[in-house]
gemmi code that builds the backbone of each chain (N, CA, C; Angstrom):
import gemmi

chains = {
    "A": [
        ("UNK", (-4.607, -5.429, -20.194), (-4.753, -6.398, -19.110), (-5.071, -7.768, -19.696)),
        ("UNK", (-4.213, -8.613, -19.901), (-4.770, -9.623, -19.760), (-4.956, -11.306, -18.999)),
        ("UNK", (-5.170, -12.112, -19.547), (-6.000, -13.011, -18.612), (-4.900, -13.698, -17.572)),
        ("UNK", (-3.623, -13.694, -17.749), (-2.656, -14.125, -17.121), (-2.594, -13.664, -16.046)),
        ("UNK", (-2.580, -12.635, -16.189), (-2.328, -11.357, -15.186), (-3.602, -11.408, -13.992)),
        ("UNK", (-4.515, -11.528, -14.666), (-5.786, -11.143, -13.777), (-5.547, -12.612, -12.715)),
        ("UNK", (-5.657, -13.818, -13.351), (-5.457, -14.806, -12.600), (-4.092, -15.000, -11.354)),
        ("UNK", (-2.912, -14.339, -11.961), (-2.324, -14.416, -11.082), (-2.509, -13.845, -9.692)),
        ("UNK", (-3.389, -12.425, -10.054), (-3.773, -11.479, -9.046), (-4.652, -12.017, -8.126)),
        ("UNK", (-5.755, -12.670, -8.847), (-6.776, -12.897, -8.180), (-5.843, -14.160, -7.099)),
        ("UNK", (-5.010, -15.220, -7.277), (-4.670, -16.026, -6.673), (-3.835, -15.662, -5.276)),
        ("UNK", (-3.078, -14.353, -6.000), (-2.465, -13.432, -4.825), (-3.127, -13.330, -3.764)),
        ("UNK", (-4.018, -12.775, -4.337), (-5.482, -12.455, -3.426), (-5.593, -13.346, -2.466)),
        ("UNK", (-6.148, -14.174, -3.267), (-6.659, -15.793, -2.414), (-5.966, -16.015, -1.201)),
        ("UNK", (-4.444, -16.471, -1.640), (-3.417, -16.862, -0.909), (-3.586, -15.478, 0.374)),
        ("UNK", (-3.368, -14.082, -0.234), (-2.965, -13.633, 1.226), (-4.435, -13.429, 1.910)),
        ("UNK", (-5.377, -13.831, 1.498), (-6.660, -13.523, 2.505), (-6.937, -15.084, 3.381)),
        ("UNK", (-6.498, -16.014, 2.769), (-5.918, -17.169, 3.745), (-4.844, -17.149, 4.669)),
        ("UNK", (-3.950, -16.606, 4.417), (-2.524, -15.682, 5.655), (-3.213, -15.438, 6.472)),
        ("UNK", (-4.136, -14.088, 6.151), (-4.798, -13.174, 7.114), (-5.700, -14.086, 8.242)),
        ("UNK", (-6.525, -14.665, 7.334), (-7.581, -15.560, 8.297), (-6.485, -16.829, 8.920)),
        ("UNK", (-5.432, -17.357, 8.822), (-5.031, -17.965, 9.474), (-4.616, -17.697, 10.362)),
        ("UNK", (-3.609, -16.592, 10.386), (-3.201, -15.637, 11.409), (-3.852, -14.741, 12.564)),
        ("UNK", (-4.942, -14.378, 12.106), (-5.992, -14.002, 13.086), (-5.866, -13.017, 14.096)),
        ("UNK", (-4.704, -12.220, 13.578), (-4.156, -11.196, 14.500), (-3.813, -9.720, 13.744)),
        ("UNK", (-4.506, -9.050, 13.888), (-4.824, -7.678, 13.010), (-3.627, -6.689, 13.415)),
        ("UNK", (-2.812, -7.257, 14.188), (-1.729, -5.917, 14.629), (-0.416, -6.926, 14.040)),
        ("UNK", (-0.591, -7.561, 14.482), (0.748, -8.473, 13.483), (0.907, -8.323, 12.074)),
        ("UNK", (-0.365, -8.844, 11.838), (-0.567, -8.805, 10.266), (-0.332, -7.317, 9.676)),
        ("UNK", (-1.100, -6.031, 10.213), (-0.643, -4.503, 9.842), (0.884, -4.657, 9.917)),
        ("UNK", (1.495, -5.210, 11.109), (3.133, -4.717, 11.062), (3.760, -5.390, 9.606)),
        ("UNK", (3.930, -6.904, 9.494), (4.055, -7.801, 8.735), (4.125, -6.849, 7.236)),
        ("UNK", (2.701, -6.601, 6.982), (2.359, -5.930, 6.101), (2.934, -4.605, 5.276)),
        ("UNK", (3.224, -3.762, 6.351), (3.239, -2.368, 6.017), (5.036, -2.929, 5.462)),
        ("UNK", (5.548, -4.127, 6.475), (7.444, -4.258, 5.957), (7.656, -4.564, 4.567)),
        ("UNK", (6.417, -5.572, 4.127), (6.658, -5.895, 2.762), (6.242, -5.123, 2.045)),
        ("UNK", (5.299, -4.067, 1.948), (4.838, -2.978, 1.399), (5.950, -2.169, 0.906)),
        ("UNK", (6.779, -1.578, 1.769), (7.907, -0.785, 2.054), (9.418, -1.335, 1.544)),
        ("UNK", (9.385, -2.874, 1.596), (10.403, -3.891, 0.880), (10.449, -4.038, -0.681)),
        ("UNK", (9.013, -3.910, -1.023), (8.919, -3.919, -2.601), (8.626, -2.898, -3.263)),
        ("UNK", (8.218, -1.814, -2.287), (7.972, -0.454, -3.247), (9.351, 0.367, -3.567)),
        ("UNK", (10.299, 0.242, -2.848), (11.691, 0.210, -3.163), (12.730, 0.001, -4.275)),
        ("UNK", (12.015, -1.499, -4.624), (12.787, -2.350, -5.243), (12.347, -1.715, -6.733)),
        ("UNK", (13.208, -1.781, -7.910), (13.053, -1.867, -9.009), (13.052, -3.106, -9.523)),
        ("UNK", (11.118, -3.473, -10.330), (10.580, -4.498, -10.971), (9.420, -4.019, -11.625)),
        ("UNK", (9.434, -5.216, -12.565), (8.044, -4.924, -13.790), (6.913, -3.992, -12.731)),
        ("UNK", (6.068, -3.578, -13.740), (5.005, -3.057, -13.330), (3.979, -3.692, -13.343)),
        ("UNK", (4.132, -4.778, -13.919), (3.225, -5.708, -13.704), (3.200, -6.426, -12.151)),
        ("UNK", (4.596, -7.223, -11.849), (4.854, -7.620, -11.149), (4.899, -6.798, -9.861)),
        ("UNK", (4.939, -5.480, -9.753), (4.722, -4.976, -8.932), (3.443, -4.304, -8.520)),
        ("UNK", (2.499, -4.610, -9.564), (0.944, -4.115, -9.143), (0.543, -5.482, -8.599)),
        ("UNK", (1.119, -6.715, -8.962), (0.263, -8.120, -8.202), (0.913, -8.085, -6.602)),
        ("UNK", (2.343, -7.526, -6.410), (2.852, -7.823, -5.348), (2.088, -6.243, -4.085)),
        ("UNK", (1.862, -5.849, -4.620), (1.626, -4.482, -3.859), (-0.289, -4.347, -3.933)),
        ("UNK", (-0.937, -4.396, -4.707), (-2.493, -3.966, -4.719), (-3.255, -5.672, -4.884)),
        ("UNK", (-2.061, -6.756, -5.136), (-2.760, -8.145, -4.912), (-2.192, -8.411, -3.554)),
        ("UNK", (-1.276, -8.444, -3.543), (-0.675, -9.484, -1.630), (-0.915, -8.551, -0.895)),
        ("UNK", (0.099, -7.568, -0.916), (-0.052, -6.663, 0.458), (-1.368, -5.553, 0.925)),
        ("UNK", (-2.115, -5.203, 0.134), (-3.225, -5.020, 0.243), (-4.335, -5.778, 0.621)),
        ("UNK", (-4.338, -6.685, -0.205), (-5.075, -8.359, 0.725), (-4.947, -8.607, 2.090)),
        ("UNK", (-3.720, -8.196, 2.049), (-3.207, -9.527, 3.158), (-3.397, -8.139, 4.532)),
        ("UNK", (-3.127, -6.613, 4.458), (-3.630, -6.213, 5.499), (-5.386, -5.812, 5.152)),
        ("UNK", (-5.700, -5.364, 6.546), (-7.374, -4.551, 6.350), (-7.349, -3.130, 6.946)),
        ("UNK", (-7.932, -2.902, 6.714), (-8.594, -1.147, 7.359), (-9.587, -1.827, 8.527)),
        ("UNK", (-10.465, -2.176, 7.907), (-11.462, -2.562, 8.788), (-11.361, -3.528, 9.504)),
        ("UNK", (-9.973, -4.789, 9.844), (-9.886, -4.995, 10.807), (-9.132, -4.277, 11.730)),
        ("UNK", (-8.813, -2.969, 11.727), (-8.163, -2.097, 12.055), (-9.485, -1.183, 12.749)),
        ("UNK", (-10.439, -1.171, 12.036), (-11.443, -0.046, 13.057), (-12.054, -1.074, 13.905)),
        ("UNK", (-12.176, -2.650, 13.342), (-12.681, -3.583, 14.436), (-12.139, -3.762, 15.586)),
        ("UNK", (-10.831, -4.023, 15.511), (-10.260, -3.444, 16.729), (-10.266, -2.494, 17.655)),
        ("UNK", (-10.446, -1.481, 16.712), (-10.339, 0.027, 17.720), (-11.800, -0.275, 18.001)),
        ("UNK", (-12.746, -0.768, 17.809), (-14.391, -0.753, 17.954), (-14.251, -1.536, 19.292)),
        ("UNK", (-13.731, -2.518, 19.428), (-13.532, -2.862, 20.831), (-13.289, -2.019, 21.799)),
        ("UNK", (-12.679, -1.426, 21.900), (-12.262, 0.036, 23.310), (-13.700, 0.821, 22.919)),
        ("UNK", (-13.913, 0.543, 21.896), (-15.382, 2.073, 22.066), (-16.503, 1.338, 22.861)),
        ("UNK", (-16.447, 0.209, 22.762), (-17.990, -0.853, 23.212), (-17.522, -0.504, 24.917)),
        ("UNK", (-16.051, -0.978, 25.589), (-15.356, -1.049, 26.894), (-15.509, 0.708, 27.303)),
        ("UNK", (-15.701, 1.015, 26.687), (-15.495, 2.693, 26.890), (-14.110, 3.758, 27.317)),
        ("UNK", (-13.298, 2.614, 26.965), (-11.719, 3.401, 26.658), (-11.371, 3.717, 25.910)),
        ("UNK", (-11.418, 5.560, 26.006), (-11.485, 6.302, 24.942), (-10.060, 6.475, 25.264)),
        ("UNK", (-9.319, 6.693, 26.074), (-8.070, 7.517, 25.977), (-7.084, 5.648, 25.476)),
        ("UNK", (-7.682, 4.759, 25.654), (-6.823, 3.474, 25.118), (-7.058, 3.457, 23.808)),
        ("UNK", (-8.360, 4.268, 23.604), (-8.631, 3.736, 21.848), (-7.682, 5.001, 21.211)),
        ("UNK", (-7.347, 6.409, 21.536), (-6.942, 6.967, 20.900), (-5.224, 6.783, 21.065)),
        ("UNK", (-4.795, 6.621, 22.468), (-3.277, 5.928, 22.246), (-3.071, 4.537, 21.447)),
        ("UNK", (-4.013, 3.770, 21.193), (-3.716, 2.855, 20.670), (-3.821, 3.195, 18.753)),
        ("UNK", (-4.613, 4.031, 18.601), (-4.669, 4.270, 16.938), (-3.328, 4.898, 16.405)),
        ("UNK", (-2.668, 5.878, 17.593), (-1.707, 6.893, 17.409), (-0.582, 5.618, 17.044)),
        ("UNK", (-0.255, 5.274, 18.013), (1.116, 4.154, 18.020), (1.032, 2.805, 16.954)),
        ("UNK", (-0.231, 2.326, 16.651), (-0.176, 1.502, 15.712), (0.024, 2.019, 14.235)),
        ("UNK", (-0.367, 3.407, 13.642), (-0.041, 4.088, 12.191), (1.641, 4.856, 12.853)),
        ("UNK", (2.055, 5.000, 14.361), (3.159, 5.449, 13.976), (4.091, 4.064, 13.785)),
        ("UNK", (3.749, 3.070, 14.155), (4.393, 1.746, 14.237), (5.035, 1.488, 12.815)),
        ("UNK", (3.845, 1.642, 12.370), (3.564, 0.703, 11.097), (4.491, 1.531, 10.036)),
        ("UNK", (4.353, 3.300, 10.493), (5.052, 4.223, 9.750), (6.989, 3.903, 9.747)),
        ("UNK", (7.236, 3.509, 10.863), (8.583, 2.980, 11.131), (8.946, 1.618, 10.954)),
        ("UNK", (7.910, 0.747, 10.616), (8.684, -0.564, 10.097), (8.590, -0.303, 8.591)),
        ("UNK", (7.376, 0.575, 8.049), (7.812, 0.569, 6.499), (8.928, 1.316, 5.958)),
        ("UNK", (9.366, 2.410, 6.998), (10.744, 3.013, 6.915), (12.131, 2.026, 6.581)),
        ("UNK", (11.713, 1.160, 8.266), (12.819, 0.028, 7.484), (12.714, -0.844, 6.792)),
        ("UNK", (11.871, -1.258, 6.258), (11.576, -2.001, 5.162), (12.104, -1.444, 3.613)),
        ("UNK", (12.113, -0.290, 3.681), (12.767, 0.810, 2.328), (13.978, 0.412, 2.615)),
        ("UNK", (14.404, 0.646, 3.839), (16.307, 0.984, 3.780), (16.683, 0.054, 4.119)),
        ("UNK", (15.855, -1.262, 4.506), (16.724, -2.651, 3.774), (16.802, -3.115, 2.267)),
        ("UNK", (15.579, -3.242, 2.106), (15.368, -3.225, 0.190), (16.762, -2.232, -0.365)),
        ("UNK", (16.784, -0.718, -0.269), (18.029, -0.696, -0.610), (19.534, -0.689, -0.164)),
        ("UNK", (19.540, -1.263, 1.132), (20.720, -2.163, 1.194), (21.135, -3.024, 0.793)),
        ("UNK", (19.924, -4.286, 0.387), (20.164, -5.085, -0.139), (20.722, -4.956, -1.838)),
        ("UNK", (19.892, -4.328, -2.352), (20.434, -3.838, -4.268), (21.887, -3.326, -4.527)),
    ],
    "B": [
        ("UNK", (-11.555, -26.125, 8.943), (-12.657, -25.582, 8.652), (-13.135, -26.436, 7.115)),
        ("UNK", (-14.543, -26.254, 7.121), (-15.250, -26.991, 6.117), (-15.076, -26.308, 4.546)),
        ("UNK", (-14.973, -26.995, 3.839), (-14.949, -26.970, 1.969), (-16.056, -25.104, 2.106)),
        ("UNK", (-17.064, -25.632, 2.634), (-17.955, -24.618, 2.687), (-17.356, -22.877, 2.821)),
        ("UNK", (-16.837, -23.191, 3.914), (-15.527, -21.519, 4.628), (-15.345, -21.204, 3.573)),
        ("UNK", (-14.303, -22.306, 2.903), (-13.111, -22.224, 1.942), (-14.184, -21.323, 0.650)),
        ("UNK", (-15.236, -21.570, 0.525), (-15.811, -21.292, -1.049), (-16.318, -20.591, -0.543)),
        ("UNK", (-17.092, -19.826, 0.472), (-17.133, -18.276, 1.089), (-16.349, -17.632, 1.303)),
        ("UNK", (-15.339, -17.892, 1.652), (-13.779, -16.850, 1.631), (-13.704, -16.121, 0.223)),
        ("UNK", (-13.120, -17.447, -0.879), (-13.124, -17.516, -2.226), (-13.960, -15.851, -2.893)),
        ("UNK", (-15.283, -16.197, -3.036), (-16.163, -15.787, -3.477), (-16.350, -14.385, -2.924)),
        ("UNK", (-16.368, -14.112, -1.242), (-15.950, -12.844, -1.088), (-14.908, -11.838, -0.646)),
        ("UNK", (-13.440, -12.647, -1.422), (-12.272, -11.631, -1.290), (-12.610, -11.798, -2.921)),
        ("UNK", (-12.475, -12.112, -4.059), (-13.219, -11.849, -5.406), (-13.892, -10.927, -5.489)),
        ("UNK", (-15.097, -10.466, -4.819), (-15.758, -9.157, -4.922), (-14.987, -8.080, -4.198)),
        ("UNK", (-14.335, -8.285, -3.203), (-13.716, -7.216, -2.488), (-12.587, -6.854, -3.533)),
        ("UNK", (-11.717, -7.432, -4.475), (-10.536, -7.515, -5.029), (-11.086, -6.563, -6.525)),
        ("UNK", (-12.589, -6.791, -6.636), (-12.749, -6.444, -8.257), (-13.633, -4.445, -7.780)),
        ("UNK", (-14.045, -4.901, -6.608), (-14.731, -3.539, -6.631), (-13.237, -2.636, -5.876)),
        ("UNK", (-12.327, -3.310, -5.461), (-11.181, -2.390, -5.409), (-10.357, -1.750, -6.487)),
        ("UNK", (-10.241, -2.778, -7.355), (-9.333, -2.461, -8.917), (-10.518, -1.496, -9.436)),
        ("UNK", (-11.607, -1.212, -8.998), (-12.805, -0.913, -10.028), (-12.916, 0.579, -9.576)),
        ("UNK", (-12.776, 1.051, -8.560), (-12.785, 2.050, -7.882), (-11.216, 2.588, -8.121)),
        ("UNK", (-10.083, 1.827, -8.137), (-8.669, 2.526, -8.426), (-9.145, 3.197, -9.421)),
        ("UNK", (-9.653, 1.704, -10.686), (-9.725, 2.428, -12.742), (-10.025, 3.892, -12.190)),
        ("UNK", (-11.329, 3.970, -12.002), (-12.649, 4.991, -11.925), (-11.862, 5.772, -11.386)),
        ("UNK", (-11.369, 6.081, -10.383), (-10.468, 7.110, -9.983), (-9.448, 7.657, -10.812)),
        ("UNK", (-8.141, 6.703, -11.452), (-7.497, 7.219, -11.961), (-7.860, 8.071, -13.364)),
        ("UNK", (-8.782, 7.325, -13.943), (-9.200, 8.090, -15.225), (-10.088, 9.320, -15.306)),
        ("UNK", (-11.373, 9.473, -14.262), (-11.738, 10.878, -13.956), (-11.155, 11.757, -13.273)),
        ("UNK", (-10.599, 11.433, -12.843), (-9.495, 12.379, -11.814), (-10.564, 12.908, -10.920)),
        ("UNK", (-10.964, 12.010, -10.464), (-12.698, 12.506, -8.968), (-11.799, 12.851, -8.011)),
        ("UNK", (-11.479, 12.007, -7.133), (-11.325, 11.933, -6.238), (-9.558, 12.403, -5.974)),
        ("UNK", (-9.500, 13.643, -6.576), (-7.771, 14.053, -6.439), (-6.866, 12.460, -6.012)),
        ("UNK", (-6.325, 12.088, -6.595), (-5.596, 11.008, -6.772), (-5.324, 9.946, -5.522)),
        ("UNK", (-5.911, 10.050, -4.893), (-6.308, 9.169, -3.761), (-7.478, 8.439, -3.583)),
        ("UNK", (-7.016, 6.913, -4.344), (-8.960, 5.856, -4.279), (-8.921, 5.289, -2.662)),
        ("UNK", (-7.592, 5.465, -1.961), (-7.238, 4.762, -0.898), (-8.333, 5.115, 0.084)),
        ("UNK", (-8.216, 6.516, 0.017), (-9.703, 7.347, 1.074), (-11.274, 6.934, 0.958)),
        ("UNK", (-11.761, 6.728, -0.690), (-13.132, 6.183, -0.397), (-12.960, 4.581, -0.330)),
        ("UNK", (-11.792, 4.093, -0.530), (-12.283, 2.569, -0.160), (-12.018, 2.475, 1.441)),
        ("UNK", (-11.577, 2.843, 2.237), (-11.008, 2.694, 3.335), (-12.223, 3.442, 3.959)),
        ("UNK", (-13.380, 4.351, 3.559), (-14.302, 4.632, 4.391), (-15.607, 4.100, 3.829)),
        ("UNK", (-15.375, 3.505, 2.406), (-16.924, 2.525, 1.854), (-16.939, 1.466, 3.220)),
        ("UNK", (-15.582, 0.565, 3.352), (-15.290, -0.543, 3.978), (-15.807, 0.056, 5.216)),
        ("UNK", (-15.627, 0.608, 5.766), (-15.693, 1.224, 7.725), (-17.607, 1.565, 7.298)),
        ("UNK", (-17.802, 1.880, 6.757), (-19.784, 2.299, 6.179), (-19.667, 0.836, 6.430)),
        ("UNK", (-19.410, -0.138, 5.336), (-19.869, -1.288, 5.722), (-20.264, -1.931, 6.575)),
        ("UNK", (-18.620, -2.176, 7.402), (-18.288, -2.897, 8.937), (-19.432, -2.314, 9.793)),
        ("UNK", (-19.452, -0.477, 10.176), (-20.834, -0.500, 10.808), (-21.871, -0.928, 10.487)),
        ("UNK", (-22.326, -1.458, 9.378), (-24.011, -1.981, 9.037), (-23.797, -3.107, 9.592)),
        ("UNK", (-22.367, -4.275, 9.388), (-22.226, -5.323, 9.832), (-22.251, -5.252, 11.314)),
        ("UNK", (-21.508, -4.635, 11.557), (-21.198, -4.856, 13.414), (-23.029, -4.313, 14.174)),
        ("UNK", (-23.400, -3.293, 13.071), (-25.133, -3.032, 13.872), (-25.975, -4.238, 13.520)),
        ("UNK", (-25.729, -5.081, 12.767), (-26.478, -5.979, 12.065), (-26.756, -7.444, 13.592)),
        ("UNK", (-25.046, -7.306, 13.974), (-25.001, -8.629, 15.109), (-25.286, -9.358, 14.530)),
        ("UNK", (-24.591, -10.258, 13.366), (-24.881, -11.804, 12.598), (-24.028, -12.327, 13.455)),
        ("UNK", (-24.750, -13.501, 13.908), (-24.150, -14.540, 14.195), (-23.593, -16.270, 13.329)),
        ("UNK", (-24.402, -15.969, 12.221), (-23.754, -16.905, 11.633), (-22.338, -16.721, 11.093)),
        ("UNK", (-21.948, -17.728, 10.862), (-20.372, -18.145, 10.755), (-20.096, -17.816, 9.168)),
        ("UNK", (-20.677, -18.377, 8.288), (-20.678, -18.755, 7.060), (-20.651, -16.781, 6.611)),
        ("UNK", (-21.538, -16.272, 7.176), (-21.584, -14.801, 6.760), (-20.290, -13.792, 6.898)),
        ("UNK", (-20.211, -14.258, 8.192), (-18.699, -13.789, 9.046), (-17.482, -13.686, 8.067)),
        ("UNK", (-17.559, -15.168, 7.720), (-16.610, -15.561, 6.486), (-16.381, -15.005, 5.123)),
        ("UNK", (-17.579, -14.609, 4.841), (-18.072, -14.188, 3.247), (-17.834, -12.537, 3.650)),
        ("UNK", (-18.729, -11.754, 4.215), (-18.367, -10.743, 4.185), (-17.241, -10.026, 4.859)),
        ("UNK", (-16.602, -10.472, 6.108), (-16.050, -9.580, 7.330), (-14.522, -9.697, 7.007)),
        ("UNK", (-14.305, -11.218, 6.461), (-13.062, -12.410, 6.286), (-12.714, -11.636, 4.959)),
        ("UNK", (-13.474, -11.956, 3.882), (-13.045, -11.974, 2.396), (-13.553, -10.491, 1.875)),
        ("UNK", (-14.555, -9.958, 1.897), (-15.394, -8.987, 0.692), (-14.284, -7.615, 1.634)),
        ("UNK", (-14.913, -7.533, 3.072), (-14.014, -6.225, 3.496), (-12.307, -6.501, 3.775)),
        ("UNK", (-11.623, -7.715, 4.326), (-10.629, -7.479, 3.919), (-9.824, -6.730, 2.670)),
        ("UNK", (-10.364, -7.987, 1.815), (-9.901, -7.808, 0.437), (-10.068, -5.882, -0.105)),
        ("UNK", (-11.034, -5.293, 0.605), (-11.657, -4.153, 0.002), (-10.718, -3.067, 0.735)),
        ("UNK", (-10.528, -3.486, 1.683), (-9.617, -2.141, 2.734), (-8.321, -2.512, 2.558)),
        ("UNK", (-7.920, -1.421, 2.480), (-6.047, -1.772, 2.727), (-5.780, -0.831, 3.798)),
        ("UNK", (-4.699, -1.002, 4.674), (-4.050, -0.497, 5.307), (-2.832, -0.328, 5.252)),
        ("UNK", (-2.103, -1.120, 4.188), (-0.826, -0.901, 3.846), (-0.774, 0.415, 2.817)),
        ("UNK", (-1.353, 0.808, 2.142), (-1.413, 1.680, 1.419), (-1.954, 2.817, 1.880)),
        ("UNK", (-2.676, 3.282, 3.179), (-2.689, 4.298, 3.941), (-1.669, 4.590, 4.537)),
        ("UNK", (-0.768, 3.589, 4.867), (0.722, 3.434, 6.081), (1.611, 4.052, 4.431)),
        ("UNK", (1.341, 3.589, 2.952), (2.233, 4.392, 2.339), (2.333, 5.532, 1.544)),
        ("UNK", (0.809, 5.945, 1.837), (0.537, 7.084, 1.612), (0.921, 8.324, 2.214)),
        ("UNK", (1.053, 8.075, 3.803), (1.395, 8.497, 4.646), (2.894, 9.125, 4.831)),
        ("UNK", (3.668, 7.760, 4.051), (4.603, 7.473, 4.106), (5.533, 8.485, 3.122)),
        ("UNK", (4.900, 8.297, 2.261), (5.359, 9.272, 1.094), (5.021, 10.890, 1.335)),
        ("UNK", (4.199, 11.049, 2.269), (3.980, 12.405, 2.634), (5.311, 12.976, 2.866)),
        ("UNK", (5.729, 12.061, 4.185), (6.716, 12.324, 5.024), (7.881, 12.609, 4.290)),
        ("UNK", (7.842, 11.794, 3.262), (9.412, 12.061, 2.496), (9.303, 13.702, 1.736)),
        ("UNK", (7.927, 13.582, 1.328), (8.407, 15.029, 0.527), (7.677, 16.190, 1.449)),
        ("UNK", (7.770, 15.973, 3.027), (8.103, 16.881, 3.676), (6.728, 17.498, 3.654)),
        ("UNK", (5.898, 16.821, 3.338), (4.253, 17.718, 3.428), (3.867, 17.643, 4.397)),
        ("UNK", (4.064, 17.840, 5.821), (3.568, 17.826, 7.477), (2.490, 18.437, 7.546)),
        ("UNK", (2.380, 19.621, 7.114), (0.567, 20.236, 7.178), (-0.263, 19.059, 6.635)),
        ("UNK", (-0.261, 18.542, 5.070), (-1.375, 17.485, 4.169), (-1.343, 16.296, 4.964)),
        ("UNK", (0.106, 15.936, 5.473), (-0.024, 14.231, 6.287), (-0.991, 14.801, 7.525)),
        ("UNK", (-1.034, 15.504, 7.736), (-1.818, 15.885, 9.343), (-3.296, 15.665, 8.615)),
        ("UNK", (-3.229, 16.437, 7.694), (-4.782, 16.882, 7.403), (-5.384, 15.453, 6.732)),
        ("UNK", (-4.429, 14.906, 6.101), (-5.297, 13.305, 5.405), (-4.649, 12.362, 6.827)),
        ("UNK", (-4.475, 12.321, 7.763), (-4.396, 11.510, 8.695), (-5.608, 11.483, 9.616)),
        ("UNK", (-6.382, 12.897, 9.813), (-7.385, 13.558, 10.245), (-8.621, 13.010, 9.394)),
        ("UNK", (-8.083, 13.177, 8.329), (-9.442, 12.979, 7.290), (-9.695, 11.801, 7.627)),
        ("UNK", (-9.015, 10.861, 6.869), (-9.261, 9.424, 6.948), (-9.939, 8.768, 8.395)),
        ("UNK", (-9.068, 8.788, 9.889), (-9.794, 8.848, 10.703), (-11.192, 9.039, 10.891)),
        ("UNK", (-11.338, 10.476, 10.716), (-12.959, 11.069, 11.520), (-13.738, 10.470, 10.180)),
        ("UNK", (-13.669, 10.532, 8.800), (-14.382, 10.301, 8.107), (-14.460, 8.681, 8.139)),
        ("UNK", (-13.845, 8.131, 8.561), (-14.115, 6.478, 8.727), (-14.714, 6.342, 10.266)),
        ("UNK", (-14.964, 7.038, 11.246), (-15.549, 7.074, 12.202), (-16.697, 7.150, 12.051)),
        ("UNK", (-16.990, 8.687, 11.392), (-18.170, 9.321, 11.057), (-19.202, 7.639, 10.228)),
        ("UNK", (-18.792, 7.379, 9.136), (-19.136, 6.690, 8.379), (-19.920, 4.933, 9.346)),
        ("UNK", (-18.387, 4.469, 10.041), (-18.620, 3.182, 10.861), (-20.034, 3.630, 11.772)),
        ("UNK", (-20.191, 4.924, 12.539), (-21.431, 5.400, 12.995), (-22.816, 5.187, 12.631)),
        ("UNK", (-22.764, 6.187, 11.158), (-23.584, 5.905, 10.348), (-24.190, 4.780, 10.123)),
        ("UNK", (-23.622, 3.503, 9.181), (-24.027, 2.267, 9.277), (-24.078, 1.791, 10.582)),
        ("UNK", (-23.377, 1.864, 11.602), (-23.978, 1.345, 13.127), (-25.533, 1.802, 13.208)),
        ("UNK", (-25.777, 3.710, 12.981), (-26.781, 3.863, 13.529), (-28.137, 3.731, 12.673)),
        ("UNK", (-27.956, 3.581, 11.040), (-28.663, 3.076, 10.224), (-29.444, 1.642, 10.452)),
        ("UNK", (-28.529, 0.928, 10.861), (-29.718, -0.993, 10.871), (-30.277, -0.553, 12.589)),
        ("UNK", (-30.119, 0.016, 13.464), (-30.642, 0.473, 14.688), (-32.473, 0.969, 14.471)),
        ("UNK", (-32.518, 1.732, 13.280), (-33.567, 2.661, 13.012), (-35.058, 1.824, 12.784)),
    ],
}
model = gemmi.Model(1)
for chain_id, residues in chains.items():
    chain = gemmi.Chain(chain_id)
    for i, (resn, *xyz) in enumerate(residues, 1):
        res = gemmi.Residue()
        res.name, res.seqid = resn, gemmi.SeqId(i, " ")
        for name, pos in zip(("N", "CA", "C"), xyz):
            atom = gemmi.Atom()
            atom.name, atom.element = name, gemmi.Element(name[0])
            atom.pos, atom.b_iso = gemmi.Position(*pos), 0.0
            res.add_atom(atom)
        chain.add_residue(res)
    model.add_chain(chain)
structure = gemmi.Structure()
structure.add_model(model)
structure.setup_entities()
């Protein structure tokens, strides 16, 4: 590992945790997310370049925990049957845009 | 937003970014945690968020540092969506059920916990 590398990552970082907070929308950003996830894990590139693009941006740039913050909202309102249709459809969502996100990446190659 | 945000953001997606790579290492080289670091960071982060969300800070500057930068940076959700993902391809429907289950209740269980911990 060295220092090139780390810096680029860390900047990755930077950049997509400024996306996130600009954007301010935790279901966009998961969709957004999971496409480019699914766009570059596809693709054949360095391994370098593909640990900054995958565990620096797209990991950054979505959360988990703005994902249970969300669902924490319906638990405070006490909609349980909204909080559990809503967890179901957002991981199956997210499961079908990273689908197409693969089978454009290799359409495109 | 003020210079200030900006160098609380900074400072805690940096810790969220190093105790993530730090927890992958540690994983991949003991082989602890059967090859998935995705599961304890995705329920350290939800432990967290409940201490935070039981905590009720209202300052801004904190909001920023921890909620914005340290747990973003620390949780992924793209990498549960491709964990998931990869189940599906090699046809493991029993394990995607059972780590879809896991992850859930054990990040429930956990967000609880720290909720009901700063309460006490």
């Amino acid at each position: 590992m060295n220092k090139k590398y780390l810096y680029t990552l860390l900047l990755t970082a930077y950049f997509a945790t400024f996306l996130r907070f600009y954007f301010n929308n935790n279901f966009f950003i998961s969709i957004i997310g999971s496409f480019l996830y699914g766009f570059f894990v596809a693709r054949t590139i360095s391994k370098s370049k593909r640990e900054i693009i995958l565990t620096g941006f797209c990991s950054c740039f979505t959360s988990f925990s703005g994902f249970v913050h969300f669902l924490y909202q319906f638990i405070i309102q006490g909609y349980y049957l909204k909080l559990f249709l809503y967890l179901n459809v957002i991981v199956i969502l997210n499961l079908i845009v990273m689908y197409i996100g693969v089978q454009l990446s290799r359409k495109i190659t | 937003m003020e210079l200030d945000g900006v160098i609380y953001i900074l400072v805690g997606s940096t810790f969220g970014l190093i105790v993530r790579m730090f927890i992958k290492y540690i994983s991949e080289r003991e082989k602890l945690f059967s090859s998935n670091h995705i599961l304890i960071v995705n329920v350290l982060s939800s432990l967290f968020l409940g201490i935070f969300e039981g905590l009720n800070i209202a300052n801004k500057n904190l909001i920023l540092f921890f909620y914005v930068g340290f747990l973003g940076c620390l949780s992924t959700f793209s990498s549960f969506i491709y964990h998931l993902f990869n189940l599906i391809q090699e046809r493991k429907y029993l394990s995607l059920l059972l780590y879809y289950a896991e992850v859930l209740v054990l990040s429930f269980l956990f967000f609880c916990l720290g909720y009901f911990i700063t309460s006490i």
